[in-house]
C-alpha positions as CSV (number, residue, x, y, z in Angstrom):
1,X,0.0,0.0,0.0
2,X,0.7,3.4,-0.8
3,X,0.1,6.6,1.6
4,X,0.6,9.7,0.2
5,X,0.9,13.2,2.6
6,X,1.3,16.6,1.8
7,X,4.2,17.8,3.3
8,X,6.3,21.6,2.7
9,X,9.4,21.0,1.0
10,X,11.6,22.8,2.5
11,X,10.6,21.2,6.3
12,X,11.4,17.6,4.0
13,X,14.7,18.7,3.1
14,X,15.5,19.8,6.1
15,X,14.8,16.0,7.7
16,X,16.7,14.5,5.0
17,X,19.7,16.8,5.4
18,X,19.7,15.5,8.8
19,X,18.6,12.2,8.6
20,X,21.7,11.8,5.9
21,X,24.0,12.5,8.8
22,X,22.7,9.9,10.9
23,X,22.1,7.6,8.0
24,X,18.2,7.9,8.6
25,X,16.2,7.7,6.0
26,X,12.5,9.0,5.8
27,X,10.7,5.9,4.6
28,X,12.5,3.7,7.4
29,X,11.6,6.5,10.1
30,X,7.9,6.8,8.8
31,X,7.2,2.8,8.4
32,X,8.6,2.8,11.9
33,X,6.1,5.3,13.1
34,X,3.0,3.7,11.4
35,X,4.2,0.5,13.3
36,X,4.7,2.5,16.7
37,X,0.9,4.3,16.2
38,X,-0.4,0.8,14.8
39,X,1.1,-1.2,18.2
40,X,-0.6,1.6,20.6
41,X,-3.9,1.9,18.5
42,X,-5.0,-1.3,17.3
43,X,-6.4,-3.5,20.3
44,X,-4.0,-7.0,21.0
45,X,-7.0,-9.1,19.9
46,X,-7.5,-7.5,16.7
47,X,-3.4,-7.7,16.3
48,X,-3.3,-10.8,17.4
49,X,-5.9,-12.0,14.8
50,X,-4.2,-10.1,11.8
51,X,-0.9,-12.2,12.5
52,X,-3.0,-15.0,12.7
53,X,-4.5,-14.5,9.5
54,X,-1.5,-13.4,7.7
55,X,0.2,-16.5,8.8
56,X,-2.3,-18.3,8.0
57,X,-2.5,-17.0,4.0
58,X,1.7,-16.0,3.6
59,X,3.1,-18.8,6.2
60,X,4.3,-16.4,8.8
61,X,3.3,-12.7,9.7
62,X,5.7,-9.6,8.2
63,X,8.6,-9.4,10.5
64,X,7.2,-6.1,12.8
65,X,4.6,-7.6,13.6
66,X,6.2,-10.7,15.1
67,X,8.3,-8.5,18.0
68,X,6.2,-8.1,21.3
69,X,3.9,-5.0,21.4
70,X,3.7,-2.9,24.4
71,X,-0.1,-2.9,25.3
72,X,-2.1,0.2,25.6
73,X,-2.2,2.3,29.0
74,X,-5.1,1.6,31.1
75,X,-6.2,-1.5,29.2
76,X,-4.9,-4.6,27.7
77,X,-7.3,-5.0,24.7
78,X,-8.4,-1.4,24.1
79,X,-6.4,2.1,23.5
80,X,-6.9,4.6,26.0
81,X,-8.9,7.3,24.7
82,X,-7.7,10.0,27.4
83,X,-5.3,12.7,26.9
């Protein structure tokens, strides 16, 4: 899948200057992210059902997914909708 974002430019060059230094780059810090937001907003069953399924069609869920996710404050099968 493909996400596409509207981002300015100049704040994009800037990240890449900087994540060149650190050799960083922006799709690798992004899919990171999605994984991180994924882990702390989709409940464990629901997670835990996807790498089920997955396994089940491709023989083994994609690597992220296979690492232990932290679970969501306050809950262990629902994110906490508090600020």
């Amino acid at each position: 899948m493909t996400l596409t974002i509207s981002f300015p430019d100049d704040k994009r060059e800037a990240l890449e200057h900087f994540l060149d230094e650190t050799g960083g780059k922006i799709e690798v810090c992004l899919a990171e992210s999605m994984e991180d937001w994924y882990r702390k907003t989709v409940p464990v069953g629901v997670r835990k059902y996807l790498d089920a399924k997955w396994e089940k069609e491709c023989g083994a869920p994609p690597e992220p997914l296979k690492t232990p996710a932290p679970e969501p404050e306050g809950s262990t099968d629902a994110p906490s909708w508090e600020g």
